[in-house]
mmCIF file of the C-alpha atoms, coordinates in Angstrom:
data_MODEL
# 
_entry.id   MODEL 
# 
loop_
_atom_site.group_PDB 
_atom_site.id 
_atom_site.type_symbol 
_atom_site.label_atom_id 
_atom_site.label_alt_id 
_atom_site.label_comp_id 
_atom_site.label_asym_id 
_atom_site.label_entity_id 
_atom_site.label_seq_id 
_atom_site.pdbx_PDB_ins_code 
_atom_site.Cartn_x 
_atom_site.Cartn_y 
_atom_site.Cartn_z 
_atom_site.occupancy 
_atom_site.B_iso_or_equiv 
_atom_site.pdbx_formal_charge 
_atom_site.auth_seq_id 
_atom_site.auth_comp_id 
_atom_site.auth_asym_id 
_atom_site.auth_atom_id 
_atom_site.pdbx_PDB_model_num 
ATOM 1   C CA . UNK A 1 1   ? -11.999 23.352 -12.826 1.00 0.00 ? 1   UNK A CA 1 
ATOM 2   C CA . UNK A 1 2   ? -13.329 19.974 -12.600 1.00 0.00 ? 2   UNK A CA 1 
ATOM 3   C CA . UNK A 1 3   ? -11.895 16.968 -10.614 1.00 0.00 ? 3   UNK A CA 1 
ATOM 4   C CA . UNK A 1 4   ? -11.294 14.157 -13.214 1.00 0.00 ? 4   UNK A CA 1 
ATOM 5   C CA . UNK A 1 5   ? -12.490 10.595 -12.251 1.00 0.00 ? 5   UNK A CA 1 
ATOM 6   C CA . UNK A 1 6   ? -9.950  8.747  -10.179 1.00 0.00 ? 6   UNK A CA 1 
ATOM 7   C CA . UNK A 1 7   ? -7.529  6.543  -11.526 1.00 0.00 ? 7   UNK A CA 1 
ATOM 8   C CA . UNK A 1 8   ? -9.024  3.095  -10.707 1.00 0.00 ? 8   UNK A CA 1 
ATOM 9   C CA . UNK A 1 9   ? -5.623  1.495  -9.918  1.00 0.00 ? 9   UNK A CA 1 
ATOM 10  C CA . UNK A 1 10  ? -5.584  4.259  -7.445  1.00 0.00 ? 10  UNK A CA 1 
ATOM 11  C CA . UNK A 1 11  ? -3.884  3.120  -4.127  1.00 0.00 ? 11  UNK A CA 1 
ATOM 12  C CA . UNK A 1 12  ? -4.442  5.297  -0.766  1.00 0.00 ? 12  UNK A CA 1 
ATOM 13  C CA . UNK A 1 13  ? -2.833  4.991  2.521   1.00 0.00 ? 13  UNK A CA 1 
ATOM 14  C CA . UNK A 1 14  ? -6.317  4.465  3.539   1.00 0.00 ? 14  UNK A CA 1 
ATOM 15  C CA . UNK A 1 15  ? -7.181  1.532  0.945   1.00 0.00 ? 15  UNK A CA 1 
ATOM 16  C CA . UNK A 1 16  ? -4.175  0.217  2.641   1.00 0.00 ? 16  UNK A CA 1 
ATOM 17  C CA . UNK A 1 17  ? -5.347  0.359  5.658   1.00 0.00 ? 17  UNK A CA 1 
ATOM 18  C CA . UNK A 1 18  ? -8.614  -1.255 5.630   1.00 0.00 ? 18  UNK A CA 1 
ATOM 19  C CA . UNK A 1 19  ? -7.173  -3.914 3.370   1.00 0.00 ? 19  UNK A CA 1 
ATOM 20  C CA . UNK A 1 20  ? -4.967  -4.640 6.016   1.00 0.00 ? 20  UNK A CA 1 
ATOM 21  C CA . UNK A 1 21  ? -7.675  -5.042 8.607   1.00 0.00 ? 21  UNK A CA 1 
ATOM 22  C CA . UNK A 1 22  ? -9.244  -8.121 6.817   1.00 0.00 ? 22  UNK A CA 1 
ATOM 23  C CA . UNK A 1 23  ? -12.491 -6.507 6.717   1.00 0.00 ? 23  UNK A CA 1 
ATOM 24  C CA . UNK A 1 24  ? -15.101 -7.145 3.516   1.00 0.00 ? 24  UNK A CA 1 
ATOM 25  C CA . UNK A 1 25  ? -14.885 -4.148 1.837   1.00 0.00 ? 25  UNK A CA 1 
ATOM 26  C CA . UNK A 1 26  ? -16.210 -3.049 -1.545  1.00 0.00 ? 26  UNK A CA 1 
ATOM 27  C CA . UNK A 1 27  ? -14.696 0.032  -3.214  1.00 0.00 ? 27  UNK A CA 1 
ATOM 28  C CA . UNK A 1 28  ? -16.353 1.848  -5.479  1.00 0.00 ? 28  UNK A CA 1 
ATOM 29  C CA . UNK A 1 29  ? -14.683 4.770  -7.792  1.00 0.00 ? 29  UNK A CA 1 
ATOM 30  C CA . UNK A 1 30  ? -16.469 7.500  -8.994  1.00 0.00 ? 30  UNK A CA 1 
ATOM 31  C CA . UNK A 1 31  ? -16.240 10.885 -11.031 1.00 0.00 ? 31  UNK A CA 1 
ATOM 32  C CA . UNK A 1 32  ? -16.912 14.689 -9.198  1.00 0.00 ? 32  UNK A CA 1 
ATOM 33  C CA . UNK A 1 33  ? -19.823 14.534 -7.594  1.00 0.00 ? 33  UNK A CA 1 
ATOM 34  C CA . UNK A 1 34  ? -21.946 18.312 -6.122  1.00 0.00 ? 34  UNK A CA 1 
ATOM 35  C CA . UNK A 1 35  ? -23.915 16.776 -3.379  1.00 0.00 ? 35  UNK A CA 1 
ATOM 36  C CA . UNK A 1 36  ? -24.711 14.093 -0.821  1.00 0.00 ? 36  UNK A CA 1 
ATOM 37  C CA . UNK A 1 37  ? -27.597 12.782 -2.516  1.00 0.00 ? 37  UNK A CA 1 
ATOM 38  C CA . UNK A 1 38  ? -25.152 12.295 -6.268  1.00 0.00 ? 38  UNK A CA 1 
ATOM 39  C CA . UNK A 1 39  ? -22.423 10.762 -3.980  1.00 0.00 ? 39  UNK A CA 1 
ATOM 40  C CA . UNK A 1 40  ? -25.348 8.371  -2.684  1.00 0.00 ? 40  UNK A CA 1 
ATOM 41  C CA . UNK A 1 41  ? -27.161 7.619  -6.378  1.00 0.00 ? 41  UNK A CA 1 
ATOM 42  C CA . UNK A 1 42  ? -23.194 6.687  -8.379  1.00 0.00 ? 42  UNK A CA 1 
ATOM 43  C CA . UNK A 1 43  ? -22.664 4.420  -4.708  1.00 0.00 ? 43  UNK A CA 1 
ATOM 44  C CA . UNK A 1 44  ? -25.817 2.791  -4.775  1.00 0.00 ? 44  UNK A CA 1 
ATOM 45  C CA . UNK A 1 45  ? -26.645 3.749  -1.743  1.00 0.00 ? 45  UNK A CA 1 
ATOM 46  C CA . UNK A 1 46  ? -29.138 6.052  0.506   1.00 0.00 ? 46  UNK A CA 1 
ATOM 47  C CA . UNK A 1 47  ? -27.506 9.369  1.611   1.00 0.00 ? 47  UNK A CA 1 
ATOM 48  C CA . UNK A 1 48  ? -27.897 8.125  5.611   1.00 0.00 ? 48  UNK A CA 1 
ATOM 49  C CA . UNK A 1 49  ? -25.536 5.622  4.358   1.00 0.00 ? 49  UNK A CA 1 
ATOM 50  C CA . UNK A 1 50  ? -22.496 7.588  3.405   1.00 0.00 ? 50  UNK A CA 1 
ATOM 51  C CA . UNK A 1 51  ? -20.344 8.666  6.857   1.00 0.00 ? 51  UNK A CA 1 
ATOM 52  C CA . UNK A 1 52  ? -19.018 11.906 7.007   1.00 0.00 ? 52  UNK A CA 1 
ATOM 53  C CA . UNK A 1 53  ? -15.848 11.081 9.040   1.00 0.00 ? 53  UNK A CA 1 
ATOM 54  C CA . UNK A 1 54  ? -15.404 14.420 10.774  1.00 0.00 ? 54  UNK A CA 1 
ATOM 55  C CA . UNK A 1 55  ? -11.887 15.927 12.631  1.00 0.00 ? 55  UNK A CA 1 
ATOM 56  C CA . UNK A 1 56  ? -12.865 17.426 15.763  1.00 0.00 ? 56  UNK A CA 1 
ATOM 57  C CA . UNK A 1 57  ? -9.942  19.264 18.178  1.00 0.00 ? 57  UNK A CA 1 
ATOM 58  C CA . UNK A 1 58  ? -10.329 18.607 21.572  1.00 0.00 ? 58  UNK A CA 1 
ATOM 59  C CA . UNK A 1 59  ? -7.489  20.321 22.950  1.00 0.00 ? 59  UNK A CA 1 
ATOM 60  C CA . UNK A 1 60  ? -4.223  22.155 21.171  1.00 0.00 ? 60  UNK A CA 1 
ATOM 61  C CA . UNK A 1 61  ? -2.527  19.098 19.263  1.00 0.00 ? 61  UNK A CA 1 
ATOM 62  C CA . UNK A 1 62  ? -5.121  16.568 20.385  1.00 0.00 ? 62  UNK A CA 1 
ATOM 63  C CA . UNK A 1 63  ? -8.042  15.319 17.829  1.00 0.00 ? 63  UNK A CA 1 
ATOM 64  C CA . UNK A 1 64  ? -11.058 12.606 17.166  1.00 0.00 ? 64  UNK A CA 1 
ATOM 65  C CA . UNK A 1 65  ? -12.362 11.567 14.258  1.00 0.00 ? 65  UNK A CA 1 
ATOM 66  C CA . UNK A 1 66  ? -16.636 11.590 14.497  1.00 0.00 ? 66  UNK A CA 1 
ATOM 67  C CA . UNK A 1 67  ? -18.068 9.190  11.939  1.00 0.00 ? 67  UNK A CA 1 
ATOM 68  C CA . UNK A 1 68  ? -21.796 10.882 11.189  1.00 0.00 ? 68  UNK A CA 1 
ATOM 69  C CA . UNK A 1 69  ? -24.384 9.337  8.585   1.00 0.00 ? 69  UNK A CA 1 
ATOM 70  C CA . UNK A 1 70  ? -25.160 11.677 6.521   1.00 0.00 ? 70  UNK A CA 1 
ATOM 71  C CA . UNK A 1 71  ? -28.900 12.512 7.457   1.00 0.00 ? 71  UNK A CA 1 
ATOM 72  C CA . UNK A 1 72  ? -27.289 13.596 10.477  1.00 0.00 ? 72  UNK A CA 1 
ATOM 73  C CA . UNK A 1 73  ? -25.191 16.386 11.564  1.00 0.00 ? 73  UNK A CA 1 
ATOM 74  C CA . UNK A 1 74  ? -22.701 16.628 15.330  1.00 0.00 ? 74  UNK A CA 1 
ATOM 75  C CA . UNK A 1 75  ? -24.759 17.652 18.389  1.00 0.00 ? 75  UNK A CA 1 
ATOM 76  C CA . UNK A 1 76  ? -22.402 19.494 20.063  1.00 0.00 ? 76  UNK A CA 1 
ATOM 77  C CA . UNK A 1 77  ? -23.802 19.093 23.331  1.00 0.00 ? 77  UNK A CA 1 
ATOM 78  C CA . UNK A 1 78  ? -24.072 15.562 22.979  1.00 0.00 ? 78  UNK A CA 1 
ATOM 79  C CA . UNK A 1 79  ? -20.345 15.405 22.224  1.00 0.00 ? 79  UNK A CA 1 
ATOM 80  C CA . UNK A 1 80  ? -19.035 17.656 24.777  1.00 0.00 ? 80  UNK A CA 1 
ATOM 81  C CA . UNK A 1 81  ? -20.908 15.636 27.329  1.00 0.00 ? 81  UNK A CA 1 
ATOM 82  C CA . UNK A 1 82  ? -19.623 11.988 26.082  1.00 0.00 ? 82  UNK A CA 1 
ATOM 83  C CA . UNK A 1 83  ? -15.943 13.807 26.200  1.00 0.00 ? 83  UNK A CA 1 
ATOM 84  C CA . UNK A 1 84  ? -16.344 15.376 29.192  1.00 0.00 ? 84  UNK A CA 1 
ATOM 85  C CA . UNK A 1 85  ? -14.996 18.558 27.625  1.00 0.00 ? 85  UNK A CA 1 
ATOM 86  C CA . UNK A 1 86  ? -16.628 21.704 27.798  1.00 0.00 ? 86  UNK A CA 1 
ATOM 87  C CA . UNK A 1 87  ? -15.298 23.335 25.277  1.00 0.00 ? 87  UNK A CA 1 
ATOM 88  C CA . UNK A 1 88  ? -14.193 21.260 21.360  1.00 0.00 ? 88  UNK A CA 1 
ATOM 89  C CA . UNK A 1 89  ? -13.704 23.048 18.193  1.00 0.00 ? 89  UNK A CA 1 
ATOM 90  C CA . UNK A 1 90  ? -13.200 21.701 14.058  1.00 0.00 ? 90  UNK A CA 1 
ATOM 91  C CA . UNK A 1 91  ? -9.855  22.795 12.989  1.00 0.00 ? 91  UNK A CA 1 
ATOM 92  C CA . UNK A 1 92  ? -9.609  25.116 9.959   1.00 0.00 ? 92  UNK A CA 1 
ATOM 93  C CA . UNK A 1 93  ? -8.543  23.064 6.598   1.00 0.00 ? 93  UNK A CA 1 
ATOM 94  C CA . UNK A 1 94  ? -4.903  23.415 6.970   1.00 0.00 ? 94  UNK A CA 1 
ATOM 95  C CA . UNK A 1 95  ? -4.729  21.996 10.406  1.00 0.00 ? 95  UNK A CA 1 
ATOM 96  C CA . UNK A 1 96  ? -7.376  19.031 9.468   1.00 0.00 ? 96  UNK A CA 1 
ATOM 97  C CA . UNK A 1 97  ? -4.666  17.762 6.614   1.00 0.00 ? 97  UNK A CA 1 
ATOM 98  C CA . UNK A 1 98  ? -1.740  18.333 8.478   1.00 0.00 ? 98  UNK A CA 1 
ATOM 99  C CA . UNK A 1 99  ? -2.839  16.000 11.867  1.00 0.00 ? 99  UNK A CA 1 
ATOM 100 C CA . UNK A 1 100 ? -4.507  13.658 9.229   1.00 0.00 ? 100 UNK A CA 1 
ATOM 101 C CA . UNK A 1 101 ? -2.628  13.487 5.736   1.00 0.00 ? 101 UNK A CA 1 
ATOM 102 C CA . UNK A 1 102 ? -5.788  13.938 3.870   1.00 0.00 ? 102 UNK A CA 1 
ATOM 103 C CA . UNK A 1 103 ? -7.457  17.293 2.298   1.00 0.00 ? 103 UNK A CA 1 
ATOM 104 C CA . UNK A 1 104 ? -11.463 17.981 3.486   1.00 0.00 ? 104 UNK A CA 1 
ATOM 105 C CA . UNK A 1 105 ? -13.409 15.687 1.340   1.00 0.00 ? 105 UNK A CA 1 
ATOM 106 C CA . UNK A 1 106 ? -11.069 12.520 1.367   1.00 0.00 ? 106 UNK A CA 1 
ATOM 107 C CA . UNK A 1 107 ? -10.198 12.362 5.573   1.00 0.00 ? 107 UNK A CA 1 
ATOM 108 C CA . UNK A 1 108 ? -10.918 8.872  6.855   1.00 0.00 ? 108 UNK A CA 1 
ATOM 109 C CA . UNK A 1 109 ? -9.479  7.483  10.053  1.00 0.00 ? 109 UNK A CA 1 
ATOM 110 C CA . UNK A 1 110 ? -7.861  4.701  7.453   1.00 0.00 ? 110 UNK A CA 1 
ATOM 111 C CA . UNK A 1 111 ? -4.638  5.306  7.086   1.00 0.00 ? 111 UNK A CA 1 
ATOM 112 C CA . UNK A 1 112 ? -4.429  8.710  9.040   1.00 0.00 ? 112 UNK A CA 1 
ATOM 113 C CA . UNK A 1 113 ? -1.082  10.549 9.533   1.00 0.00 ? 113 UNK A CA 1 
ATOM 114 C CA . UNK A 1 114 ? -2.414  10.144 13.431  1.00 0.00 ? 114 UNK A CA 1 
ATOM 115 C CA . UNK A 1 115 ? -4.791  7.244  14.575  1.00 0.00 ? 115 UNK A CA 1 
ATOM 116 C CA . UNK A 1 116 ? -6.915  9.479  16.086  1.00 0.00 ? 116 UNK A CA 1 
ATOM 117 C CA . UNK A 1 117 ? -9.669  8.280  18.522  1.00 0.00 ? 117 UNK A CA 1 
ATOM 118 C CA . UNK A 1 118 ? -12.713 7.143  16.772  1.00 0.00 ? 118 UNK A CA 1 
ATOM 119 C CA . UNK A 1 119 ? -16.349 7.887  18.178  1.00 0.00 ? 119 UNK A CA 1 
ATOM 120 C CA . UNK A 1 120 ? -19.289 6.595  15.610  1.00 0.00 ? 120 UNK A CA 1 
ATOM 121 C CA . UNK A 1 121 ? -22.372 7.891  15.995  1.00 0.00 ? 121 UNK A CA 1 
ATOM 122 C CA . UNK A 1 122 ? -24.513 5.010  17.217  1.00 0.00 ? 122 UNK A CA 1 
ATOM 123 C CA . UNK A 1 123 ? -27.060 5.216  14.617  1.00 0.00 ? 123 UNK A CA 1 
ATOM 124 C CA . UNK A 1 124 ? -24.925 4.143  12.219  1.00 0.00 ? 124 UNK A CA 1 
ATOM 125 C CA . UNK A 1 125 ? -24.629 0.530  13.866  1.00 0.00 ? 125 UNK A CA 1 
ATOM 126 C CA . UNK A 1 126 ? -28.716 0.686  14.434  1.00 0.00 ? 126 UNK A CA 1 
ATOM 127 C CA . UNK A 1 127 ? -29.362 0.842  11.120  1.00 0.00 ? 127 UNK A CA 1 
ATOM 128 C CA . UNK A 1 128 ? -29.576 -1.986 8.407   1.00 0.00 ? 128 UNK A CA 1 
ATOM 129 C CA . UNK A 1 129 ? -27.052 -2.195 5.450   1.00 0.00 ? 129 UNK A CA 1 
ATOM 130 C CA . UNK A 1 130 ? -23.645 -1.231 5.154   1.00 0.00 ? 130 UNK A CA 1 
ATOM 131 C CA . UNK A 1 131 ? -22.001 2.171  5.122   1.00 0.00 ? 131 UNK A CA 1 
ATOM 132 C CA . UNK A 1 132 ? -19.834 4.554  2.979   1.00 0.00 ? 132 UNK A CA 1 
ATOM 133 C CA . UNK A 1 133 ? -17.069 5.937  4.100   1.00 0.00 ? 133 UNK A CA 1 
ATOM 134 C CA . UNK A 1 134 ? -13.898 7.714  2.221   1.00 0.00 ? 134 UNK A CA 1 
ATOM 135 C CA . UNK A 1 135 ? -10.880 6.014  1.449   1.00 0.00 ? 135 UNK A CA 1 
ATOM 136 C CA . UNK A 1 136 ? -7.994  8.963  0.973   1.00 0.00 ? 136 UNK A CA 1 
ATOM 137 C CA . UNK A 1 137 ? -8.938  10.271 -2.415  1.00 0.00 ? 137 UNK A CA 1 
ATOM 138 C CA . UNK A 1 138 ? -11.851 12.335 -3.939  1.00 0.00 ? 138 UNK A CA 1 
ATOM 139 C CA . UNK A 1 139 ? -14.305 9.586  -5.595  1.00 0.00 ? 139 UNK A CA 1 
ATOM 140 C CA . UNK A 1 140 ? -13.006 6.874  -3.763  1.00 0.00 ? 140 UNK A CA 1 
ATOM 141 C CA . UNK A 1 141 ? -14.946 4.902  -1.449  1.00 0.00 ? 141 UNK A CA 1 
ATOM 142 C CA . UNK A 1 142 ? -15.216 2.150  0.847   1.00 0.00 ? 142 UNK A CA 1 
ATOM 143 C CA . UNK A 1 143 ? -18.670 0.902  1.552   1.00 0.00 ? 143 UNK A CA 1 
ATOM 144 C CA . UNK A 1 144 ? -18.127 -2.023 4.997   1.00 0.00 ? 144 UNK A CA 1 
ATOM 145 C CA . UNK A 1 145 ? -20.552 -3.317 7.305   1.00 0.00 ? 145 UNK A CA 1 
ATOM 146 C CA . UNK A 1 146 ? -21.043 -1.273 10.404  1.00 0.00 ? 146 UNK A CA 1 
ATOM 147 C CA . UNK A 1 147 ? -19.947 -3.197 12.713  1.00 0.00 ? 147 UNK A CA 1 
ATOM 148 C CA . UNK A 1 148 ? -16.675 -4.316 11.362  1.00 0.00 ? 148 UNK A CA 1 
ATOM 149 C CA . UNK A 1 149 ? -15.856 -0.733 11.113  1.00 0.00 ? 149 UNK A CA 1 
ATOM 150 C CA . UNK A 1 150 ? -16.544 -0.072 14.650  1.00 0.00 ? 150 UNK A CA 1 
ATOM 151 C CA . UNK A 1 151 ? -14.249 -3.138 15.553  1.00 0.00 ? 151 UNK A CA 1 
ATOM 152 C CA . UNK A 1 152 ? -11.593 -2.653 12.915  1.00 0.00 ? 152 UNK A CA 1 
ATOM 153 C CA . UNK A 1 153 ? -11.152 1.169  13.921  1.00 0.00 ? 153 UNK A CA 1 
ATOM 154 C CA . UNK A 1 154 ? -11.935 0.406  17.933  1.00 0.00 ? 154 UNK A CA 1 
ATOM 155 C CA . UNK A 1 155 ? -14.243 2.886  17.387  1.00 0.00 ? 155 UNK A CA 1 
ATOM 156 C CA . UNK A 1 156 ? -16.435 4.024  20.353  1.00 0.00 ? 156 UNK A CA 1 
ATOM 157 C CA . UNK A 1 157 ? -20.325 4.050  19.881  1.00 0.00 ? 157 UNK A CA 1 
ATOM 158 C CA . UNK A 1 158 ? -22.341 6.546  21.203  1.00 0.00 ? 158 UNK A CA 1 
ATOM 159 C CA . UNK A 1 159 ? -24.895 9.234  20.559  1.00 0.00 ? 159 UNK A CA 1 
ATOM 160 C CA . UNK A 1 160 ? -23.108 12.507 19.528  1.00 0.00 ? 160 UNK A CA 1 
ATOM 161 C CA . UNK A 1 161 ? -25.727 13.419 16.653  1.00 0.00 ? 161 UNK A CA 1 
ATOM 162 C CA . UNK A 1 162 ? -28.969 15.311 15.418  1.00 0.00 ? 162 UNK A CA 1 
ATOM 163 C CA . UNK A 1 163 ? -31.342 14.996 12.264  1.00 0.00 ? 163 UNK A CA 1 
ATOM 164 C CA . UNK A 1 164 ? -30.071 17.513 9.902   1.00 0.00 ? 164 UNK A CA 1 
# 
């Protein structure tokens, strides 16, 4: 069964959110899309551009969000060390909507059930143009400039990634 284009009235707690933050923001709508590189071509945009904004568990009932371009994928090492942690896990699909409010595919820090803690990869600021990241519903976008996401979500920037 196939996901139907979004409604482009379509409100999200997330659209909500960034609105509220007074960043520039363009959102763009689109149908189903299979792959990174079809999310990137109907945006506009290169596939490094789009962020995968990933829930990471750090202890029992305690989360970040990790914003990761999508050329890249979570060094695990790298993140440990910057969290001092030893040991950090990705919580099964249930859990993810439950300490966030959205379903895999649409989880954004916008507008989370939780404002978890925010690390952004630091290529994402490095790099020239804006970025992609979900806004709370399948085909629903927000595409910002880097650096007014870090600010807006008070986002820490560091190296926690690895080419794909």
């Amino acid at each position: 069964m196939s996901n139907p284009a979004p409604d482009p009235h379509l409100s999200t707690p997330a659209l909500a959110a960034i609105a509220a933050t007074g960043i520039d923001v363009e959102v763009t709508r689109h149908g189903p899309v299979s792959s990174l590189e079809e999310a990137a071509q109907v945006r506009g945009i290169e596939p490094w551009q789009i962020l995968k904004t990933l829930v990471v568990r750090r202890t029992e009932g305690e989360f970040v969000f990790v914003l990761v371009p999508g050329d890249r994928q979570i060094s695990w090492p790298k993140l440990r060390e910057h969290l001092g942690q030893s040991r950090l896990s990705m919580p099964d699909k249930d859990v993810a909507r439950e300490v966030t409010g959205y379903e895999r595919g649409t989880i954004t820090p916008f507008g989370s059930a939780t404002a978890w803690p925010v690390i952004a990869d630091a290529l994402m600021v490095s790099r020239e143009g804006p970025v992609s990241i979900g806004a709370g519903a399948h085909g629903v976008a927000a595409s910002v400039d880097p650096t007014q996401l870090v600010e807006a979500l008070g986002a820490t920037v560091a190296d926690v990634t690895d080419a794909l």
